[in-house]
Residue frames relative to the residue before (quaternion, step in Angstrom):
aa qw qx qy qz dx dy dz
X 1.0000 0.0000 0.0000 0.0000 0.00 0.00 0.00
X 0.4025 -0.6824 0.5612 0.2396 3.66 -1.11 0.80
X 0.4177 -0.7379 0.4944 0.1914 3.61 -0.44 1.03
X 0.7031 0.5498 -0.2614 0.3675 2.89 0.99 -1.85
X 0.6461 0.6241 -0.2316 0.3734 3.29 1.16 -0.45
X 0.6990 0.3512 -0.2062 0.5878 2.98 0.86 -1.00
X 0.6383 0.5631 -0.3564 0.3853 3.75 0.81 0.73
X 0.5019 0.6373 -0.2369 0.5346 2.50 1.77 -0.71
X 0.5424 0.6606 -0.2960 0.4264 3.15 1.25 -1.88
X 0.9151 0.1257 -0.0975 0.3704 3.27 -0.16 -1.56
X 0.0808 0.5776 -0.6849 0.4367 3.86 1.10 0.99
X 0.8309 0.4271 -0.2219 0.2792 2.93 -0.79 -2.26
X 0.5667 0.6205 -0.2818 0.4631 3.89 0.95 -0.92
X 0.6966 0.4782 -0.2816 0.4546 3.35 0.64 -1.15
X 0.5778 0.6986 -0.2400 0.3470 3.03 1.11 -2.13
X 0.6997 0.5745 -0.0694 0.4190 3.48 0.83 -1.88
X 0.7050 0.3810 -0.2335 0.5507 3.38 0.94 -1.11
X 0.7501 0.4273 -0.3218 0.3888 3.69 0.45 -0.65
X 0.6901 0.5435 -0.3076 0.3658 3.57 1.48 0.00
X 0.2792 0.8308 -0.2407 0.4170 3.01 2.52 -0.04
X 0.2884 -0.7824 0.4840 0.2653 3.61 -0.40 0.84
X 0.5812 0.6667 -0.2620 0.3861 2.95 1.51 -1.35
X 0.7749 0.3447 -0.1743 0.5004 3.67 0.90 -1.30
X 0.5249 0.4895 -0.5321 0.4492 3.61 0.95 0.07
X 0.5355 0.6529 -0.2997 0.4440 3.51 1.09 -0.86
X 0.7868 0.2540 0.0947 0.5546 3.70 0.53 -1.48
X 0.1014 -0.7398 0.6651 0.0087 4.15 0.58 1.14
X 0.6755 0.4158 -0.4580 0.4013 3.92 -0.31 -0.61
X 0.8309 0.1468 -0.3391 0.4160 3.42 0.45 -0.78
X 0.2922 0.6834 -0.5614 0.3639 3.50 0.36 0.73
X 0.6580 0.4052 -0.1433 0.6183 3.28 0.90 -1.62
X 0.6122 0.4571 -0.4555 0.4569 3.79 0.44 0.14
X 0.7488 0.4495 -0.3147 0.3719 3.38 0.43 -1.40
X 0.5025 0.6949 -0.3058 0.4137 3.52 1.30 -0.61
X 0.6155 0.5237 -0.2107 0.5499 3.34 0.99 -1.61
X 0.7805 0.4454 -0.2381 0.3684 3.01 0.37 -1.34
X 0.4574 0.7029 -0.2766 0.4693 3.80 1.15 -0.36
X 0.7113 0.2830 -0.1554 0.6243 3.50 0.43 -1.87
X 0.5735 0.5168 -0.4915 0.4032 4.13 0.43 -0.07
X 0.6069 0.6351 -0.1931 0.4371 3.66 1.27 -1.18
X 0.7538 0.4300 -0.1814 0.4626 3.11 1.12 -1.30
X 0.5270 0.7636 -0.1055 0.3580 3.02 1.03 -0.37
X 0.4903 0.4285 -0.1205 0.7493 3.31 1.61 -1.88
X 0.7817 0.3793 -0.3881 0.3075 3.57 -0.21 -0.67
X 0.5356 0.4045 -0.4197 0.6110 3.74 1.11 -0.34
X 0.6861 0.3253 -0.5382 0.3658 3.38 -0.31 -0.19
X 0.6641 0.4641 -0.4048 0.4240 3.48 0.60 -0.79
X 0.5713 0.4063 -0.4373 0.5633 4.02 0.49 -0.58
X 0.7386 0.3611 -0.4704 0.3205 3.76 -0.24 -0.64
C-alpha cells in the first residue's frame, strides 16, 4: 500500500470536511462521516485483497 497516498488521501479529506459549512455547523457528524470513511475504506481493501 502507498502511504504517501493514503495521507495525502486523508489531508485532502480532512481539508474538505473542515471547509464544509454544513459540518462546521454539525461536529458529531463530521466525526461520523470520517469514521464512517476509514470503515468504507476498509470493506473495500478487504474486498480488493
Amino acid at each position: 500500500m502507498n502511504r504517501e497516498l493514503v495521507e495525502k488521501t486523508e489531508a485532502f479529506l480532512k481539508e474538505t470536511f473542515d471547509a464544509s459549512p454544513y459540518l462546521q455547523a454539525h461536529p458529531a457528524d463530521k466525526a461520523y462521516r470520517l469514521q464512517h470513511t476509514y470503515r468504507v475504506a476498509n470493506i473495500a481493501k478487504g474486498i480488493a485483497e
